[in-house]
C-alpha positions as CSV (number, residue, x, y, z in Angstrom):
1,X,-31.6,-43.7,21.2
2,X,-27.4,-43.9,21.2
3,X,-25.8,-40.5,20.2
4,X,-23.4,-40.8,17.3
5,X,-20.0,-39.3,18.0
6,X,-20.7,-36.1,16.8
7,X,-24.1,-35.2,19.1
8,X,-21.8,-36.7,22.0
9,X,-18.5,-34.6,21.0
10,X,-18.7,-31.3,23.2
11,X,-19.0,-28.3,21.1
12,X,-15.8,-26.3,20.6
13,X,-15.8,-22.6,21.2
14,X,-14.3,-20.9,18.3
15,X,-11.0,-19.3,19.1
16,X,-10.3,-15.5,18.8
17,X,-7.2,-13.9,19.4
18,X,-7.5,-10.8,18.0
19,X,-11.0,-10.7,20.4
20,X,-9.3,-12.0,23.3
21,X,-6.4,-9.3,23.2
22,X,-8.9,-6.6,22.8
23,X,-10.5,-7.4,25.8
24,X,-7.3,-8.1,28.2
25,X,-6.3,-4.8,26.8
26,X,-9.6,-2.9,27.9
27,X,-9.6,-4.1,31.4
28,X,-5.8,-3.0,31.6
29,X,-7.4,0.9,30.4
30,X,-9.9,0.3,32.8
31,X,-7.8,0.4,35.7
32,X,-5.4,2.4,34.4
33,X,-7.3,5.3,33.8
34,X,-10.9,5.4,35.8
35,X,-11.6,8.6,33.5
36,X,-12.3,5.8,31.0
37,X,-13.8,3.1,32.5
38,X,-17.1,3.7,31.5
39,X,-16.4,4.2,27.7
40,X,-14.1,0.9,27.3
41,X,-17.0,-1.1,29.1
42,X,-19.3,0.4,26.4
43,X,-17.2,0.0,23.5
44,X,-15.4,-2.9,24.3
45,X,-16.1,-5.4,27.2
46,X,-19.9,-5.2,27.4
47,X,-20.2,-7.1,23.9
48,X,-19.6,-10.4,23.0
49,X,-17.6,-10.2,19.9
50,X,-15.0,-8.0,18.3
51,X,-17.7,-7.5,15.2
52,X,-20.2,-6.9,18.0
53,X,-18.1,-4.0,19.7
54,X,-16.8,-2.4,16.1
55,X,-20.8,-1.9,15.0
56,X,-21.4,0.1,18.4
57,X,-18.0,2.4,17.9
58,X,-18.6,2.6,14.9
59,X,-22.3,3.9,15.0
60,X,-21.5,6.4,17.8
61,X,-19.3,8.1,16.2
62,X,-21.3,8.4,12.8
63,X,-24.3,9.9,14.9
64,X,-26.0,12.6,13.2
65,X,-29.3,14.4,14.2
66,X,-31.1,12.8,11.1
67,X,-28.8,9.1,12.3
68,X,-29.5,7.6,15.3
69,X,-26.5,5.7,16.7
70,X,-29.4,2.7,17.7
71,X,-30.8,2.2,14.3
72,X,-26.8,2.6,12.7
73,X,-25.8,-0.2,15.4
74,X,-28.8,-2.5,14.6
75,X,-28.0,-2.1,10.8
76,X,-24.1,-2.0,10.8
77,X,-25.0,-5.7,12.1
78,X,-27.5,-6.9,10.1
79,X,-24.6,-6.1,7.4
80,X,-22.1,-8.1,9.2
81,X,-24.4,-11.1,9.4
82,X,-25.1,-11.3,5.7
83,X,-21.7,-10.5,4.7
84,X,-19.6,-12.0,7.7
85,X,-16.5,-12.2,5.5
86,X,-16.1,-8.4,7.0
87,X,-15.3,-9.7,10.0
88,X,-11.6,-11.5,8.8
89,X,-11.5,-7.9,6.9
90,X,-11.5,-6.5,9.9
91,X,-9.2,-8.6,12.0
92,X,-6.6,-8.2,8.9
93,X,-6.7,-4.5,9.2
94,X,-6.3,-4.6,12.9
95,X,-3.0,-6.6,12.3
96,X,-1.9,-4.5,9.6
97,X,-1.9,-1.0,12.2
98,X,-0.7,-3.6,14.6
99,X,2.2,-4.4,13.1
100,X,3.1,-1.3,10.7
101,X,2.5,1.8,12.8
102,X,5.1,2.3,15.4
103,X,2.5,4.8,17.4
104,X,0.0,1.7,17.6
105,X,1.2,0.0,20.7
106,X,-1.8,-2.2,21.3
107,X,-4.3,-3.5,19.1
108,X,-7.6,-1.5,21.3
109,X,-5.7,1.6,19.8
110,X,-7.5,1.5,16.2
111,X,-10.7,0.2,17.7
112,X,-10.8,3.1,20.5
113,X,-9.0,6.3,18.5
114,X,-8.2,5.8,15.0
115,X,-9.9,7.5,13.0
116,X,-8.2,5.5,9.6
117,X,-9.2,3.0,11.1
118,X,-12.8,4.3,11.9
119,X,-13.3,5.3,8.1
120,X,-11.8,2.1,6.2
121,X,-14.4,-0.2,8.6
122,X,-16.9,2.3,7.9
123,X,-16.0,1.7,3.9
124,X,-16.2,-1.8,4.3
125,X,-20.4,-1.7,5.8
126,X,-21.0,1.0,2.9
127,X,-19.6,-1.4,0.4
128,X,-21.9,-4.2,1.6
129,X,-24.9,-1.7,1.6
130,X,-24.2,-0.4,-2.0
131,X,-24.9,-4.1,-3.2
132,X,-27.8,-4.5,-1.2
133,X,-29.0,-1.9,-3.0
134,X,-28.9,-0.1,0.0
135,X,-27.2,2.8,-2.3
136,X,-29.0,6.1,-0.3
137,X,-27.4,4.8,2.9
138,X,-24.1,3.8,1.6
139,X,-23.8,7.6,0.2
140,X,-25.0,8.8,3.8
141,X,-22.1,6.7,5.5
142,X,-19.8,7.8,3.0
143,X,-20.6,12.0,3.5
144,X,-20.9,10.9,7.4
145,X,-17.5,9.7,7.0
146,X,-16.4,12.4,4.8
147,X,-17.3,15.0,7.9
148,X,-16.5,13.2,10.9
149,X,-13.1,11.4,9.9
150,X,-12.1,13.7,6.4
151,X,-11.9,10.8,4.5
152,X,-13.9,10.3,1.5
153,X,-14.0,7.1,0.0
154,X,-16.7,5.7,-2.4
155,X,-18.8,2.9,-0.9
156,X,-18.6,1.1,-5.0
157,X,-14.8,1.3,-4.5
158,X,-13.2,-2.2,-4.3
159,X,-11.1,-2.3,-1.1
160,X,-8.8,-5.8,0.0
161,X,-8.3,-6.6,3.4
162,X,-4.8,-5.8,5.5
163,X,-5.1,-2.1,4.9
164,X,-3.9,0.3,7.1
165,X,-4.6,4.0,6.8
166,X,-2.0,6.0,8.5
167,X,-3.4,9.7,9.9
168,X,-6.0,9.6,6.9
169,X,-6.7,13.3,6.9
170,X,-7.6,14.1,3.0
171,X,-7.6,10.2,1.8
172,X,-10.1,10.4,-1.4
173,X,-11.1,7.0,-2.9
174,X,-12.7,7.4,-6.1
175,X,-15.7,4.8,-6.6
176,X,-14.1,2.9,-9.9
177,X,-10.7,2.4,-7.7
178,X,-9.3,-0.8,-6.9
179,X,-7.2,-1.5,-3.9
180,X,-5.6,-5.1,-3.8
181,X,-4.8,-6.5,-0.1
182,X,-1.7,-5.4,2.5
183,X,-1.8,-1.5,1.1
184,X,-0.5,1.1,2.9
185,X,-1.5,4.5,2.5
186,X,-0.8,7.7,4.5
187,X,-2.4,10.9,4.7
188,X,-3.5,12.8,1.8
189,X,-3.3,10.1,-0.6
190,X,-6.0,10.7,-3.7
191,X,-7.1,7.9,-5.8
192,X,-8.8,9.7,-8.3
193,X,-10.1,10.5,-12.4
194,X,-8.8,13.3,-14.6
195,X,-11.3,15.0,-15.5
196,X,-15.2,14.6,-15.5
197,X,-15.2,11.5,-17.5
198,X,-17.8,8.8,-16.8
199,X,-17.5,5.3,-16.5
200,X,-14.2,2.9,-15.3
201,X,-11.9,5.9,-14.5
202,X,-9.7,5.4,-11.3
203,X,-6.6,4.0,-10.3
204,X,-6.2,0.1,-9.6
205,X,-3.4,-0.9,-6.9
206,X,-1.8,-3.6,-6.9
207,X,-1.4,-6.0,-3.5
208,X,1.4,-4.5,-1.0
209,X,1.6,-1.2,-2.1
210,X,2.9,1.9,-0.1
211,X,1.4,5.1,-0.7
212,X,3.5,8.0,0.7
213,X,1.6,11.1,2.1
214,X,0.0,13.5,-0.4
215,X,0.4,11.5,-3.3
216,X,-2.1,11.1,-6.2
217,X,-2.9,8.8,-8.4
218,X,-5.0,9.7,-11.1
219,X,-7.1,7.8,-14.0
220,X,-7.8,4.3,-15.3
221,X,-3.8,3.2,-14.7
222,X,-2.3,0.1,-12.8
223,X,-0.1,0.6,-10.3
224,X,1.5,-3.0,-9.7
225,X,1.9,-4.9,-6.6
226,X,4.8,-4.2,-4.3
227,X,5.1,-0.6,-5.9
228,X,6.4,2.3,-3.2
229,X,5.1,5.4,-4.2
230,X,7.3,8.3,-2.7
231,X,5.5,10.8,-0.8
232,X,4.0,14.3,-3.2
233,X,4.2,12.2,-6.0
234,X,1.6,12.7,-9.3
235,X,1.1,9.6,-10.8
236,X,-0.8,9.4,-14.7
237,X,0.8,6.4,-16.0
238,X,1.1,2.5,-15.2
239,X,4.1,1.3,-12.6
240,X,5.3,-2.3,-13.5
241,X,5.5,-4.3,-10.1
242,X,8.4,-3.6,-7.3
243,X,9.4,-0.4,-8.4
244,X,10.0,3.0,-6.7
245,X,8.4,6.3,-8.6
246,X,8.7,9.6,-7.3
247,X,8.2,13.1,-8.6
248,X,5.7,15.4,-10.7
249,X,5.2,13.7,-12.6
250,X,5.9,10.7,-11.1
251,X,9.0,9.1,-13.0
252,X,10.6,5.2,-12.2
253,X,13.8,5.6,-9.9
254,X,14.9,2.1,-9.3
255,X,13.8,-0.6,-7.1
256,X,10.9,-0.6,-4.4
257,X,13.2,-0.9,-1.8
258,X,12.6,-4.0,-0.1
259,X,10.3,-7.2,-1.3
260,X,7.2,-5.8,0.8
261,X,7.0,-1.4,0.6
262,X,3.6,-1.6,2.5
263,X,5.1,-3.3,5.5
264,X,8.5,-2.1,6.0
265,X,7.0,1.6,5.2
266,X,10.8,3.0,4.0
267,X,9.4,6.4,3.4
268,X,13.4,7.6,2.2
269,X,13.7,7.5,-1.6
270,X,17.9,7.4,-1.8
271,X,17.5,7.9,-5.7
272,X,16.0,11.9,-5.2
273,X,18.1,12.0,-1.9
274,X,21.7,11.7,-4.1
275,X,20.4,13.6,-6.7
276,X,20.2,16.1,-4.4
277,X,23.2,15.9,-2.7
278,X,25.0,15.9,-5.5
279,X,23.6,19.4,-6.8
């Protein structure tokens, strides 16, 4: 029987950058530092696949003595393989410490050490697990994460993809938030209510926002896309799109800055800056 053209085209192996850097970059730790060797051929270059690699780092460091890292590993990927659209989440995130941390040199750094990172991809499995149904274990990641990384977000929280986390000590995500894609957010950042209310009351971001350290954003407000948020600010009321706001309460001082806060991360706010200067 004649093959058609497809049975007799060789298959094509799919093409992963983001992969393939990961793994020249643990063979260059490797011999760097023999110290290491053993934990970047565990984490990184015994598995086949960045998604592959992520599960195991991920499930060793969420160990418990009631959470076996063996049955978290098995589980983190049966998650990915019925949600593999966590994967491109995942890759997008890696780009976005990649490309807007200065201290991130390489992109094994988030994989290996960050502990932003850790938490967000952490997020992302709890989220999947929440749908599922899966709700006991979603909570468990989420106080797992709350202790090992001290970062509490809600696995019902809706989360987009190019997210980077910067330092992430005392992020709080509340679970009716909304974060759109490309966000920034540094440490201390609080998405959260105003009170004890129930029901749809927590901040929704808009896409390419920057969130500066220690600032809060509290209740069932928008905060439009491309919206810099200067750092200590308190935040109880919508922010049209592209705008700078700053203070507590926060208050509109002008313009964002640039077109895109959440990547050029301008944490100086010249508005508060000549005001005072000229005290």
């Amino acid at each position: 029987m004649q093959k058609t053209a497809a049975a007799r085209r060789p298959e094509l192996k799919r093409v992963d950058p983001i992969w393939s850097r990961l793994q020249d970059e643990a063979e260059q730790v490797r011999a760097n530092e023999p110290a290491l060797a053993g934990f970047v051929y565990a984490t990184v270059l015994s598995h086949a696949s960045l998604e592959d690699a992520l599960c195991h780092r991920l499930s060793q460091r969420l160990q418990h003595t009631v959470g076996d890292a063996g049955l978290l590993n098995r589980t983190f990927l049966e998650v990915i393989e019925a949600a593999p659209e966590v994967g491109e989440e995942v890759r997008a995130d890696l780009a976005a410490w990649a490309t807007r941390d200065p201290a991130c040199e390489r992109v094994i750094e988030p994989l290996l050490y960050f502990k932003g990172f850790h938490a967000l991809e952490t997020y992302r499995l709890s989220h999947i697990l929440w749908h599922m149904g899966r709700r006991d274990l979603a909570l468990y990641l989420q106080s797992q994460s709350s202790r090992v990384f001290a970062v509490d977000i809600h696995p019902a929280a809706k989360i987009g993809k190019g997210i980077m986390i910067d330092h992430a000590t005392g992020i709080v995500i509340g679970e009716t938030a909304v974060v759109g894609d490309n966000c920034s957010l540094l440490h201390g950042v609080t998405l959260g209510g105003t009170g004890n209310e129930s029901g749809d009351r927590h901040p929704k971001i808009g896409s390419g926002v920057m969130l500066g350290a220690g600032a809060k954003v509290l209740g069932n407000i928008s905060v439009g896309d491309c919206v810099r948020v200067a750092a200590g600010s308190v935040v109880l009321k919508d922010v049209p799109p592209r705008r700078t706001v700053a203070g507590v309460p926060a208050r509109e001082i002008g313009f964002a800055g640039c077109e895109e806060p959440a990547i050029a991360m301008d944490q100086f706010v010249a508005g508060i800056m000549d005001d005072d200067e000229s005290e």
